[in-house]
ZALOFI-917474 format. One record per residue (C-alpha): residue number from 1; residue in one letter; chain; x, y, z. Coordinates in steps of 0.001 Angstrom, whole numbers, plus 524288, in hexadecimal, padded with zeros to 5 digits. Each point is the difference from the previous one (the first is absolute). Layout:
BEGIN
PT;seq;type;mol;u;v;w
PT;NUM;a;A;X;Y;Z
...
This chain:
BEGIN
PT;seq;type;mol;u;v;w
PT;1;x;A;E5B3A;23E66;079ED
PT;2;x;A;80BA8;80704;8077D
PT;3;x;A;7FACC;80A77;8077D
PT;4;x;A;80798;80D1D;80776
PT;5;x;A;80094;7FFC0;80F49
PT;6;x;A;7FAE3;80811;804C2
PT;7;x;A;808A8;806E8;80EE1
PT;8;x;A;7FE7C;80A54;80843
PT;9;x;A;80865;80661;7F6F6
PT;10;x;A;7F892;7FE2E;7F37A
PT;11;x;A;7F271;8015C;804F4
PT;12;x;A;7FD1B;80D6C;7FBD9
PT;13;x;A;80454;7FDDE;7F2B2
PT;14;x;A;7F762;7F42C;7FF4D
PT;15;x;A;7F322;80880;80800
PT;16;x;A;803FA;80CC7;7F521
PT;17;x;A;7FE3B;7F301;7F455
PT;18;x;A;7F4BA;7FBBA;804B8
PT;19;x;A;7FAF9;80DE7;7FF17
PT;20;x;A;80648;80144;7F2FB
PT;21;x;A;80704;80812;804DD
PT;22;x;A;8114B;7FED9;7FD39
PT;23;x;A;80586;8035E;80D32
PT;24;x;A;80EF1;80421;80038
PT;25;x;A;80950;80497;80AE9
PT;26;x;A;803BA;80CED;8028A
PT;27;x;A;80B05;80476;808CA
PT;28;x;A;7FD3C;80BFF;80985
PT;29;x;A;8103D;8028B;7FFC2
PT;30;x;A;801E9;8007A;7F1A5
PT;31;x;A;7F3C5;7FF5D;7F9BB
PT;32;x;A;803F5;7F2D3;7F89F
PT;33;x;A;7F5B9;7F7DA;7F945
PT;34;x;A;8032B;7F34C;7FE5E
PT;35;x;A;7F9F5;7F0F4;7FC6C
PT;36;x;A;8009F;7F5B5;80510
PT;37;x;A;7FCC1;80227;80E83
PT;38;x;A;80C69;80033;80989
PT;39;x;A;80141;80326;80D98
PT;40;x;A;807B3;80B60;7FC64
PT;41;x;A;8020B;80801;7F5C1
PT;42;x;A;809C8;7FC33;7F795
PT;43;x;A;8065A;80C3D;7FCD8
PT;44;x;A;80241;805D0;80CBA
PT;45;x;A;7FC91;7F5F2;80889
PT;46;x;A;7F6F8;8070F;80957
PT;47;x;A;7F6EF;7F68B;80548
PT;48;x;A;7F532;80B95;7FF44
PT;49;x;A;7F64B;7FECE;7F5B0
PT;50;x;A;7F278;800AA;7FBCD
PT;51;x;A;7F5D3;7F9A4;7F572
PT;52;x;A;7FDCE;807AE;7F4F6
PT;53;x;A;7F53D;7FB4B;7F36B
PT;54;x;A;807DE;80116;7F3FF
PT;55;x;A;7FBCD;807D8;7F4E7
PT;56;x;A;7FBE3;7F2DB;7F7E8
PT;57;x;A;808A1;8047D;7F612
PT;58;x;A;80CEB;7FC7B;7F83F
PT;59;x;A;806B0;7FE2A;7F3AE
PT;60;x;A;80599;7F298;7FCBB
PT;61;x;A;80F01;7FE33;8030F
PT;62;x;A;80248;7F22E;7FA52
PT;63;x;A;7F8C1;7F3F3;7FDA0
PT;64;x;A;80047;7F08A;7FF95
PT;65;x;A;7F6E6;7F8BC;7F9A8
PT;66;x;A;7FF62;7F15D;805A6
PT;67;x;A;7FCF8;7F621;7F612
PT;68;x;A;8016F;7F2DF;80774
PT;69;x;A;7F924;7FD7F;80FBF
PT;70;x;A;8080D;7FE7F;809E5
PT;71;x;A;7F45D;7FBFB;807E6
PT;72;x;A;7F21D;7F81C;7FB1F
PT;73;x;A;7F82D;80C55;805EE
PT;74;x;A;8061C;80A39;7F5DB
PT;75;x;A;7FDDD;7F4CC;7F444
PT;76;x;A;7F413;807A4;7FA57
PT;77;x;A;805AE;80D30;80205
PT;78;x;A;80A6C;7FF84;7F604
PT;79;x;A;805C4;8070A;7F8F8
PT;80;x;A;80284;808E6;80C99
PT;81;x;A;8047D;80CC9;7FE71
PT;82;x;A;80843;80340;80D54
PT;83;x;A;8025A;80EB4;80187
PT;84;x;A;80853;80A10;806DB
PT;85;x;A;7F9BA;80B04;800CE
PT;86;x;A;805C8;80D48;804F7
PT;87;x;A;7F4FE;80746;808B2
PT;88;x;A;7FBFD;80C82;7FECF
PT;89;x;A;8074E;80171;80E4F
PT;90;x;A;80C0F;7F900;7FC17
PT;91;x;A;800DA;7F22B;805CA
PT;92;x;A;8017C;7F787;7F483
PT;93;x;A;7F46C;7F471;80211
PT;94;x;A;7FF13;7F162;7FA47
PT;95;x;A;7F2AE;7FB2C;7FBCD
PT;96;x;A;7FB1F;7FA96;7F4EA
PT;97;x;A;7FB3D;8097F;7F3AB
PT;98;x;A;7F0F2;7FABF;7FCF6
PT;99;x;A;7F898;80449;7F4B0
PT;100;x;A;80B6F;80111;7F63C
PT;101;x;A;80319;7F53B;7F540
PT;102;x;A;810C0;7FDEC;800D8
PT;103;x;A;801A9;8026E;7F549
PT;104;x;A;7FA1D;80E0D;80262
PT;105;x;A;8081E;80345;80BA7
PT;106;x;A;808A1;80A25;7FF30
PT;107;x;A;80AD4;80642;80B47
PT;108;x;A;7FC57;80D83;80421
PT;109;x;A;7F13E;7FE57;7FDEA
PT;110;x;A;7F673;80663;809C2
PT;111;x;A;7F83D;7F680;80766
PT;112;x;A;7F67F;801FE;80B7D
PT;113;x;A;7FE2E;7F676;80BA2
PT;114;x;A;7F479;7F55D;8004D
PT;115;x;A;7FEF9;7F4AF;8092D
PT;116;x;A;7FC83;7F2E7;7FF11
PT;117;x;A;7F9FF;7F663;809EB
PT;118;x;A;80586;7F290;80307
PT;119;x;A;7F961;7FF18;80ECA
PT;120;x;A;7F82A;80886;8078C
PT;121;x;A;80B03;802A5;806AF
PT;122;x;A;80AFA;80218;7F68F
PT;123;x;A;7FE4E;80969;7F398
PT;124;x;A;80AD8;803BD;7F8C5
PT;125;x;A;8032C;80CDB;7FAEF
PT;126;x;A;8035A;7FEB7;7F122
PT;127;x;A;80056;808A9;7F4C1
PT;128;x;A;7FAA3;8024B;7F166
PT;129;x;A;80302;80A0C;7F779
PT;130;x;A;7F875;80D3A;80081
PT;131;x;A;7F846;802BE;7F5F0
């Protein structure tokens, strides 16, 4: 299995998963929320920001579903929905959509954040529709 690292720089993201919690960035100069972690933000560039736990929430912006592994560890997994999701707080988020057959995915459906555990260490941050 291929697994994050996890850096100084993504470490509270990581600590906020393994909380369940879905930890964004927030600049103090323009109040900016953005995904994935960066030393900066990326609209203003002000290197002053702070950890924020998202909402949990979103509606679906557009989809993939993967038919074919690219790796033996996601063999049983497929089909795999994989999801970008616009937050409630704006950063648009990739993750994969659980709980939903393909065929009953649809763009602009409201999902809500779950998490799954591949280590003790790294849980990811995913989402299923609400409801």
């Amino acid at each position: 299995m291929i697994l994050p690292e996890i850096t100084p720089l993504t470490a509270p993201y990581w600590a906020g998963a393994r909380e369940r919690k879905l930890r964004l960035q927030s600049c103090r100069a323009c109040a900016n929320v953005w995904h994935p972690p960066s030393p900066g933000c990326p609209r203003c560039g002000s290197p002053d920001y702070q950890w924020i736990d998202a909402a949990g929430t979103g509606q679906l912006h557009s989809f993939a579903v993967i038919q074919a592994a690219a790796h033996p560890a996601a063999q049983g997994r497929l089909p795999l929905v994989v999801a970008l999701v616009r937050l409630t707080e704006g950063p648009l988020f990739l993750c994969n959509l659980l709980g939903c057959a393909p065929e009953d995915v649809r763009v602009e459906m409201p999902v809500r954040l779950d998490f799954e555990a591949l280590t003790p260490e790294i849980v990811l941050p995913q989402f299923r529709p609400l409801g």
